[in-house]
C-alpha positions as a Markdown table, in Angstrom:
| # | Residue | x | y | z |
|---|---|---|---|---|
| 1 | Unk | 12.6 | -17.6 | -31.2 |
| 2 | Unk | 10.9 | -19.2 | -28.2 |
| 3 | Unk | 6.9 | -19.4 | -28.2 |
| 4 | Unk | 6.9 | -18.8 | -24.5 |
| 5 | Unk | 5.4 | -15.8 | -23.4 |
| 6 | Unk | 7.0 | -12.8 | -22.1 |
| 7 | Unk | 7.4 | -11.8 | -18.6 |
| 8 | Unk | 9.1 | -8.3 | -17.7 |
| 9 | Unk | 10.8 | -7.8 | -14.2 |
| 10 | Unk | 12.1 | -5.1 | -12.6 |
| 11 | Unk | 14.7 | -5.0 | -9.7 |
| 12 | Unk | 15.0 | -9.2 | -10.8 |
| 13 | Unk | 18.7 | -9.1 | -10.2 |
| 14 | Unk | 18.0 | -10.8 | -6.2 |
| 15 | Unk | 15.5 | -10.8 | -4.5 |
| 16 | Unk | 11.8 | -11.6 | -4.9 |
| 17 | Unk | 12.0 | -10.5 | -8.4 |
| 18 | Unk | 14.8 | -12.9 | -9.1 |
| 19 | Unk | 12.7 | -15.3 | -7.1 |
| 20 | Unk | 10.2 | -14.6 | -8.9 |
| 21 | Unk | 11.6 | -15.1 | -12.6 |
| 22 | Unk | 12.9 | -18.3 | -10.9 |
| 23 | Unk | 9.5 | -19.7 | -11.2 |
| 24 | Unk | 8.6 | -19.1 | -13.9 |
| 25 | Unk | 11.2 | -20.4 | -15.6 |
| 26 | Unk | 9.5 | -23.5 | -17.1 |
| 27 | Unk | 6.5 | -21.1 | -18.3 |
| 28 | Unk | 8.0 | -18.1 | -19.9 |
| 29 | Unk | 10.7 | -16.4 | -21.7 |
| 30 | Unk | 12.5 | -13.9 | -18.9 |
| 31 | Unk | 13.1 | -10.0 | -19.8 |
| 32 | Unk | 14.6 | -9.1 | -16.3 |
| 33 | Unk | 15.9 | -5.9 | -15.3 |
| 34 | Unk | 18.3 | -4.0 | -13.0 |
| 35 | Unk | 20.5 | -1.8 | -12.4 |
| 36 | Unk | 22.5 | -3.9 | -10.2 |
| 37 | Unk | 24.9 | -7.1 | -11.6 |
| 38 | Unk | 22.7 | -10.2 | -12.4 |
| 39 | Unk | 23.9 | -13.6 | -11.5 |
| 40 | Unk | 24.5 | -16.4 | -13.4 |
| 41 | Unk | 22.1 | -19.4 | -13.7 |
| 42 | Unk | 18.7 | -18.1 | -15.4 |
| 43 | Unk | 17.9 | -18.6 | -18.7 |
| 44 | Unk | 16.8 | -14.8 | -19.7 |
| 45 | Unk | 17.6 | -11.8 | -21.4 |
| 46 | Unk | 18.9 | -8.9 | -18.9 |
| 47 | Unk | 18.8 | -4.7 | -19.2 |
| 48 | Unk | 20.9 | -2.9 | -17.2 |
| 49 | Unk | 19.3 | 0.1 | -16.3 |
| 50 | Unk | 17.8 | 3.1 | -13.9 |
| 51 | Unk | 14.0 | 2.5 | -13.8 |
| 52 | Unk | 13.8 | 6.1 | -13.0 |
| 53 | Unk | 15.1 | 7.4 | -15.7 |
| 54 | Unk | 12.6 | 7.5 | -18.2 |
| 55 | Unk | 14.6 | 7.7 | -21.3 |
| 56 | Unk | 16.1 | 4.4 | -20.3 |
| 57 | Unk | 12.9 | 2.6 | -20.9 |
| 58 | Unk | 13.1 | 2.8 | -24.3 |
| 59 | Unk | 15.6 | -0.3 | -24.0 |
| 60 | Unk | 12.5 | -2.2 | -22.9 |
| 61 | Unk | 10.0 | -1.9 | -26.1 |
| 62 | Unk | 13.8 | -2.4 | -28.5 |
| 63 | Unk | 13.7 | -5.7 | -26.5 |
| 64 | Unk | 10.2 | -6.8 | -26.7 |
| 65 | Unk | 9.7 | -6.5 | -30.6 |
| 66 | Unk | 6.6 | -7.9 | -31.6 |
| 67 | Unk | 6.5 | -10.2 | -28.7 |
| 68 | Unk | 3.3 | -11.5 | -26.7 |
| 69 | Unk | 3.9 | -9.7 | -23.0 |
| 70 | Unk | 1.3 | -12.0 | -20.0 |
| 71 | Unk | 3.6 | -10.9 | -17.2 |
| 72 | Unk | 4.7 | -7.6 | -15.9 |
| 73 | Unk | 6.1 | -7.7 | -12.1 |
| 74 | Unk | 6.9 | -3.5 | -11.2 |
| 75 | Unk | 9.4 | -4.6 | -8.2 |
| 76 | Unk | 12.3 | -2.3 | -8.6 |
| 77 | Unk | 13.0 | 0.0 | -5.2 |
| 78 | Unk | 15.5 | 1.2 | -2.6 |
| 79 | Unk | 15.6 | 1.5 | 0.8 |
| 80 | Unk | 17.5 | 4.8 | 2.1 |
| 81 | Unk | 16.5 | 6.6 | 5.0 |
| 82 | Unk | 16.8 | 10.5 | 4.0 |
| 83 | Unk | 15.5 | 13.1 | 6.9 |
| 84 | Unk | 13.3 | 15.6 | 7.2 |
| 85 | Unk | 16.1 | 18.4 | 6.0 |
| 86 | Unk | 17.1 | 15.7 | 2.8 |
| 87 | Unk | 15.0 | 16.9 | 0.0 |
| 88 | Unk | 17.5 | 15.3 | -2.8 |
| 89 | Unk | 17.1 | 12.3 | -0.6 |
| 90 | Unk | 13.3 | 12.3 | -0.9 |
| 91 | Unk | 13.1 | 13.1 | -4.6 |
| 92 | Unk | 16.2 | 9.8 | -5.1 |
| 93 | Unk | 13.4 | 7.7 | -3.3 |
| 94 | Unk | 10.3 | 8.8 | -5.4 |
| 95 | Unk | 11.7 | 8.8 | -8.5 |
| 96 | Unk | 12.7 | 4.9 | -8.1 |
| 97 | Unk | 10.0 | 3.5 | -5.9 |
| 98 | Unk | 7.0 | 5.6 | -7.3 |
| 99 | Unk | 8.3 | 7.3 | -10.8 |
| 100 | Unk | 9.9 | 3.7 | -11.4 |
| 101 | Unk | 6.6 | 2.5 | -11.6 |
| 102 | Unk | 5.2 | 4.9 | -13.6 |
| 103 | Unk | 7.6 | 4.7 | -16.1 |
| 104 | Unk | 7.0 | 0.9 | -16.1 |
| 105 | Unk | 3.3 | 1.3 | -16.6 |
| 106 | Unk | 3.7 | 4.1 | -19.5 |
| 107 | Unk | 5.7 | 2.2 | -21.5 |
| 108 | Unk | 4.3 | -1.4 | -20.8 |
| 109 | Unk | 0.3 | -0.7 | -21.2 |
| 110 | Unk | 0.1 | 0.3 | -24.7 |
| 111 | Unk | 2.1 | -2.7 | -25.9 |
| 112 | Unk | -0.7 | -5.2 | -23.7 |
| 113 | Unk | -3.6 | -3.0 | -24.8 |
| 114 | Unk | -6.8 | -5.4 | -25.6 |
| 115 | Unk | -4.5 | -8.3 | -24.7 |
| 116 | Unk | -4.8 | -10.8 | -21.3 |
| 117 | Unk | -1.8 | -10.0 | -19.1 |
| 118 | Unk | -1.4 | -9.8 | -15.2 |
| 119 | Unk | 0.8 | -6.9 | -13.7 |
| 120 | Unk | 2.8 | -7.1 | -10.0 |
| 121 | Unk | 3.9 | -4.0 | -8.5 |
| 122 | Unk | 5.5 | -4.6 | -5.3 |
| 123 | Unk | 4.4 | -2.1 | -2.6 |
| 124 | Unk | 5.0 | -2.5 | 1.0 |
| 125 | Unk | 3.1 | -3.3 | 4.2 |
| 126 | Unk | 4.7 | 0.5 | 5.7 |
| 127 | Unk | 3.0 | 1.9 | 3.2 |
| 128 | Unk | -0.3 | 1.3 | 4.6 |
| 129 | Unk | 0.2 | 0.9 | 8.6 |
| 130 | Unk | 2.9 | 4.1 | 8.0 |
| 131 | Unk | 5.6 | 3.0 | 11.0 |
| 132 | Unk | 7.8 | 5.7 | 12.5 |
| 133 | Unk | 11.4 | 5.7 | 11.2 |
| 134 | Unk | 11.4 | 5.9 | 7.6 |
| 135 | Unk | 8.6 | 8.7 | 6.5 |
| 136 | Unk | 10.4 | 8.7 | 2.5 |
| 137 | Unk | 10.2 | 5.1 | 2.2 |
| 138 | Unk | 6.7 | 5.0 | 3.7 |
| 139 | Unk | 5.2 | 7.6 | 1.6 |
| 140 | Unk | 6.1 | 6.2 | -1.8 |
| 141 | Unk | 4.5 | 3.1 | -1.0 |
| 142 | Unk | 1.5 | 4.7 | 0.1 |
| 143 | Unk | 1.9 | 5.9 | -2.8 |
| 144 | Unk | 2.2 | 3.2 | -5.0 |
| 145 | Unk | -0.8 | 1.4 | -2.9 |
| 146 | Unk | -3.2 | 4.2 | -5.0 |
| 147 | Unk | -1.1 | 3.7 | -7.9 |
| 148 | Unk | -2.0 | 0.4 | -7.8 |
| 149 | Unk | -5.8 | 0.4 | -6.8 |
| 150 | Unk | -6.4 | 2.9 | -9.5 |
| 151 | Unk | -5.0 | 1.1 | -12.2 |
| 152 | Unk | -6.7 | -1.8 | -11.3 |
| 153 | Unk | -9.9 | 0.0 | -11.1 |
| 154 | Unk | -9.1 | 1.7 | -14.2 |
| 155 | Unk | -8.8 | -1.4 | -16.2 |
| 156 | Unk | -11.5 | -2.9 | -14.7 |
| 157 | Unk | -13.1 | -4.1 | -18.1 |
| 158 | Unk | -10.1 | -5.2 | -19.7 |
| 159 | Unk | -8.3 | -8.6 | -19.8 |
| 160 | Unk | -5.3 | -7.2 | -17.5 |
| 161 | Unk | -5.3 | -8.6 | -13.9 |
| 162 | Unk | -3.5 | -6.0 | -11.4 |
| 163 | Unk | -1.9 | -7.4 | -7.7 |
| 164 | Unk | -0.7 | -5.2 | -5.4 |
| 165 | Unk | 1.9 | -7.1 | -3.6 |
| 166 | Unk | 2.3 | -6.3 | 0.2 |
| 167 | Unk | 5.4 | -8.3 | 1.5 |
| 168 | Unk | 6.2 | -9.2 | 5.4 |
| 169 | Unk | 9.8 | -8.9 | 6.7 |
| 170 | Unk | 11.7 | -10.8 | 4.3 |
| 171 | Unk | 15.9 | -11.6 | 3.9 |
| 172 | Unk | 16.9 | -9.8 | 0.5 |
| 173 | Unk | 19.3 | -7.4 | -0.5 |
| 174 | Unk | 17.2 | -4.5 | 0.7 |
| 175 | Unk | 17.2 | -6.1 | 5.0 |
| 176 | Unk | 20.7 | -7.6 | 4.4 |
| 177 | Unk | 22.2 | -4.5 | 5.6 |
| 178 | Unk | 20.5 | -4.8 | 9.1 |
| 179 | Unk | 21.3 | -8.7 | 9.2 |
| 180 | Unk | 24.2 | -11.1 | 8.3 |
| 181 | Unk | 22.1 | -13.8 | 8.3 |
| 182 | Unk | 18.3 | -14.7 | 7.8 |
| 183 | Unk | 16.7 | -14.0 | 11.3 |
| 184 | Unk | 14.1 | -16.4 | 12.3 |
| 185 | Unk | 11.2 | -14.1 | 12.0 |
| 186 | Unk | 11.8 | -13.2 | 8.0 |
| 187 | Unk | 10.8 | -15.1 | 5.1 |
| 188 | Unk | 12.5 | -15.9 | 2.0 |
| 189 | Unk | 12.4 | -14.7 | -1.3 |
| 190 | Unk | 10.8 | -17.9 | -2.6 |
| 191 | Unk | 8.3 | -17.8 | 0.3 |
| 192 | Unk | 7.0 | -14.8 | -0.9 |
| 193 | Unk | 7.0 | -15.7 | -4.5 |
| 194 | Unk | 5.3 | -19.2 | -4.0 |
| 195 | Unk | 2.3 | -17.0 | -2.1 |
| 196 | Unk | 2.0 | -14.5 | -4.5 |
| 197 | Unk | 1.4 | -16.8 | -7.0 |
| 198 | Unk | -1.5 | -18.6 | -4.7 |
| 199 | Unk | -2.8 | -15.2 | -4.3 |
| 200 | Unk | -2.9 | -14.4 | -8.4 |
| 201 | Unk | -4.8 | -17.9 | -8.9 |
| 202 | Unk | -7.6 | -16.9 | -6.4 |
| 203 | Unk | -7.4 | -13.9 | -8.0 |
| 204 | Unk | -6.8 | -11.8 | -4.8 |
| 205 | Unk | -5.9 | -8.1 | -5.5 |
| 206 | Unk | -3.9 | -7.3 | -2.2 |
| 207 | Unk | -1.5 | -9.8 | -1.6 |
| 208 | Unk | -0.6 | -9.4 | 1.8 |
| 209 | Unk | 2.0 | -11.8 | 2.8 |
| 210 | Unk | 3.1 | -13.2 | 6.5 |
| 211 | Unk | 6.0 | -13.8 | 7.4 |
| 212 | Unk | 7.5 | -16.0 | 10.3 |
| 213 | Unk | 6.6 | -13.5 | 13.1 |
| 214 | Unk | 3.6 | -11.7 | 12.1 |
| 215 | Unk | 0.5 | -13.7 | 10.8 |
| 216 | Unk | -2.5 | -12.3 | 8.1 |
| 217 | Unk | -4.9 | -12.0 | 11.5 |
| 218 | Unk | -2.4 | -9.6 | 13.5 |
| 219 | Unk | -1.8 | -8.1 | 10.3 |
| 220 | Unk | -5.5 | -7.0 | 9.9 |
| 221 | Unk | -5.3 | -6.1 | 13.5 |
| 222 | Unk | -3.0 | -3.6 | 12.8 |
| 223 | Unk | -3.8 | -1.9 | 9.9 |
| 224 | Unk | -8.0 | -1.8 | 11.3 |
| 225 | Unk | -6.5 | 0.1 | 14.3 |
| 226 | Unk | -4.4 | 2.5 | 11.7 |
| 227 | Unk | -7.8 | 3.1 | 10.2 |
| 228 | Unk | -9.7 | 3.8 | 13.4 |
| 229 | Unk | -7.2 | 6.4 | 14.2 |
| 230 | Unk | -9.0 | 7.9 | 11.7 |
| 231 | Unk | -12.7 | 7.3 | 12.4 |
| 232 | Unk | -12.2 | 7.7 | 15.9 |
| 233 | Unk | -10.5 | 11.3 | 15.9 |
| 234 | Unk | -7.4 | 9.6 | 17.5 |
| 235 | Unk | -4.3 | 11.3 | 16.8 |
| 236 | Unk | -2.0 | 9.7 | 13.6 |
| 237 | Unk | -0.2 | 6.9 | 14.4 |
| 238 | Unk | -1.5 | 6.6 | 17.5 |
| 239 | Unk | -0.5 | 2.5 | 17.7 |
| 240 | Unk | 2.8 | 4.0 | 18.4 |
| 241 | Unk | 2.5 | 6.6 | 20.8 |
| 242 | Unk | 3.0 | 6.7 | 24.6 |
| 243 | Unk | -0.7 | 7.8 | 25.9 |
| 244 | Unk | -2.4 | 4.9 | 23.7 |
| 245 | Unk | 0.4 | 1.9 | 23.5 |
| 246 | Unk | -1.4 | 0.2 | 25.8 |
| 247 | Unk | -4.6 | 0.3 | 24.5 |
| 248 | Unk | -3.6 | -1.0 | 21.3 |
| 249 | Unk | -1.9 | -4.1 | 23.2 |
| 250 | Unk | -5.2 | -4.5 | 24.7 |
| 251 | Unk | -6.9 | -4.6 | 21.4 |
| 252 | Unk | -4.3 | -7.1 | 19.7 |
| 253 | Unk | -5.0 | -9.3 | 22.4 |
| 254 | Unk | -8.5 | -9.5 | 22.4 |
């Protein structure tokens, strides 16, 4: 049995998670899961399995044994677009991108309890500026953004690190669907793995990555002004609206 820590991935089949696991290769033994097909070419051990199903999880701590866990990365989620009058739609979404989670963090913590590990979880950029177009999507990362900053502050005086990873538009499975090919403006998986891992060393709790079109500066631009909607008694998501659009191109030029 290899002396290499463990690290546990979800949604690792493609991806960041894959690229991810891809790094670190060299520095740990690889428990990835998915509920989609894996491809060849990593050296790890792979479940097959619905996050949100919470009697699946079970297949995780069978797999650990008496292992040493120092790497968690929560990174499973989908991308559908239900409406307003989709309720089925909304609870499919939750119960992957939020209840995912959750079932990740229930099963995972007590086996790291009073050990040093570092937990991912992989929420979203709309689920803090809140963009028109996909209000299911949006709301379980919001979601999973006070997830997140609650277990960190919960575990505050433990030996468990907790990152909130906040990608920028990047080419995986989930954007393939709008794209044949990698537009200019995205990243790549291995971009965004390669910066979160700066991130964890400076130990830097929202990792809020760039991407090839939008920099860290606009994106503090952007999510400041969603804020001031708030402390200003504008109306909600007023950086998209007709009466203030150009105000807010004012402001992200000055």
């Amino acid at each position: 049995m290899s002396t290499k820590p463990l690290a546990i991935i979800t949604g690792a089949a493609s991806g960041i998670g894959r690229a991810v696991a891809q790094q670190l290769t060299k520095t740990h033994s690889l428990l990835l899961i998915d509920r989609g097909e894996f491809e060849q070419g990593l050296e790890a051990e792979t479940l097959n399995f619905d996050v949100s199903q919470v009697d699946q999880w079970h297949k995780v701590t069978d797999a650990i044994k008496d292992r040493s866990i120092d790497f968690i990365m929560l990174n499973a989620g989908i991308g559908q677009k239900p409406s307003w009058t989709d309720p089925a739609g909304w609870r499919t979404m939750m119960d992957t991108n939020l209840f995912g989670v959750v079932n990740g963090i229930a099963t995972i913590l007590p086996l790291i309890e009073n050990k040093k590990a570092t937990i991912v979880i992989t929420g979203s950029k709309q689920g803090v500026t809140n963009p028109p177009g996909n209000p299911a999507y949006n709301a379980s990362k919001a979601a999973i953004k006070s997830l997140t900053e609650s277990l960190s502050y919960d575990l505050r005086q433990t030996n468990i690190e907790v990152y909130l990873l906040l990608p920028g538009y990047t080419y995986t499975g989930m954007t393939r669907s709008t794209s044949t090919s990698k537009p200019d403006s995205a990243w790549n998986p291995e971009q965004v793995a390669s910066y979160m891992f700066d991130k964890i060393k400076q130990k830097q709790f929202y990792i809020l990555c760039p991407d090839n079109a939008v920099t860290n500066e606009l994106d503090h631009k952007r999510i400041t002004w969603n804020l001031r909607d708030i402390t200003e008694g504008r109306p909600a998501l007023s950086r998209w609206r007709e009466e203030t659009a150009d105000e807010f191109e004012q402001y992200i030029k000055q």
